[in-house]
N, C-alpha and C positions, 0 to 999 in steps of 0.2 A: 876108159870109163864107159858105162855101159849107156845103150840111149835112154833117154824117159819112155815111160810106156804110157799112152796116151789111148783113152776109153771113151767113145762116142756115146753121147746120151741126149735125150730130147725132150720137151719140156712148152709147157703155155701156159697162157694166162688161162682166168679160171672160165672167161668167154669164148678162148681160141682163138681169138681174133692174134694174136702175137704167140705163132710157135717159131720155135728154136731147138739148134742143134748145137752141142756143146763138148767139146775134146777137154774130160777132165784129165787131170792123172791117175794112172791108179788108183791111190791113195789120195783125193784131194788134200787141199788144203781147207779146213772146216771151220769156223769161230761163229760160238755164240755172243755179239756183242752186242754190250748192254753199255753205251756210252749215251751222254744226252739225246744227240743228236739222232742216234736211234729209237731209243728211247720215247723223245718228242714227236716223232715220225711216225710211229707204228701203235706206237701205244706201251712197248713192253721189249724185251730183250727181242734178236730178228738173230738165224740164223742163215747165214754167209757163206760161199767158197769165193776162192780166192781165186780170178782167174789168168790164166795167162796171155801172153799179147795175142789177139787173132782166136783164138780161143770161141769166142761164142760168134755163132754164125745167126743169122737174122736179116729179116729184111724190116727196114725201119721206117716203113711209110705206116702203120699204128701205131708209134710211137710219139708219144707227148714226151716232153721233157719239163721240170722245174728245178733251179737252181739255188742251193742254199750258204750260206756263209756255214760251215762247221765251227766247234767251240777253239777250235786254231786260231780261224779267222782266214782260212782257205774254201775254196769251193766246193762244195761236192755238188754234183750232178746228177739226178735222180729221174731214170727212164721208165714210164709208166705204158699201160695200154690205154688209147685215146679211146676205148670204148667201153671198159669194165673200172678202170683208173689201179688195176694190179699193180702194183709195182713190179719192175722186171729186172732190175740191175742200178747198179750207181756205181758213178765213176770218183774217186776219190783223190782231187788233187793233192793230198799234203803225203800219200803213199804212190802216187802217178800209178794208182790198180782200180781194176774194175771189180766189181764184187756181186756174183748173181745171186741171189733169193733162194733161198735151197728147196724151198717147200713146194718151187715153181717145176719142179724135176717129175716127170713121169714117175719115175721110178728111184724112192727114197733111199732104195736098200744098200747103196755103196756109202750111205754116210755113218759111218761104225761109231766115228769118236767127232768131237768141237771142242777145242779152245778157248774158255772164255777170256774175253778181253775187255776192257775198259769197264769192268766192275768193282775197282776198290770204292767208287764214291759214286755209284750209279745205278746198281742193281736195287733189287725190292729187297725190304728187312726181309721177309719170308722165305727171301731162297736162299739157300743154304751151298755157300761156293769155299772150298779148302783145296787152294794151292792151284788155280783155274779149273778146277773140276764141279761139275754141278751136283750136288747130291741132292739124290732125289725118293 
């Protein structure tokens, strides 16, 4: 079996105050998800990579955290910047993954394709999703 091939990339909040260095995969893993709990978060769908363990490198003295009950009834943990309130990542206990902000990435151009997820009963009437694809 051949190893994973792992792509360094860098990334901050929109003050700098919280940059980062992040070992995707080649081909991330990518989802746009639109479940409440994003949804009520952000305002609107948020899109996501999926990361691996040890994966995002950071130092976390900018770092705020707030903690929320998800529509499970699990925790998700949501890491922001203590000084712009970015959001930077959240940790999702009911999938035990960490999930970074895509939009936080220096450099957008390795995200090709997303997955949407948690849209049969969440997304907005106006967008237009067949088979998890967003058409646009």
């Amino acid at each position: 079996m051949s190893e994973k091939i792992m792509v360094k990339h860098f990334g901050s909040c929109i003050c700098g105050a919280v940059k980062f260095t992040v070992n995707l995969d080649e081909i991330p893993r990518v989802y746009n998800c639109h479940c409440l709990d994003c949804r009520k978060t952000f305002g609107g769908m948020i899109t996501i990579i999926d990361l691996r363990k040890g994966a995002l490198i950071l130092e976390k003295k900018n770092l705020g955290t707030f903690t929320q009950l998800g529509g499970s009834g699990n925790e998700i943990k949501n890491y922001y910047c203590k000084t712009c309130t970015a959001p930077i990542f959240r940790h999702v206990s009911l999938w035990k993954r960490d999930y970074l902000f895509a939009g936080l990435l220096d450099n957008i151009d390795l995200i090709k394709n997303a997955k949407n997820i948690f849209y049969e009963n969440s997304h907005f009437p106006f967008m237009k999703i067949n088979g998890e694809k967003l058409i646009t």
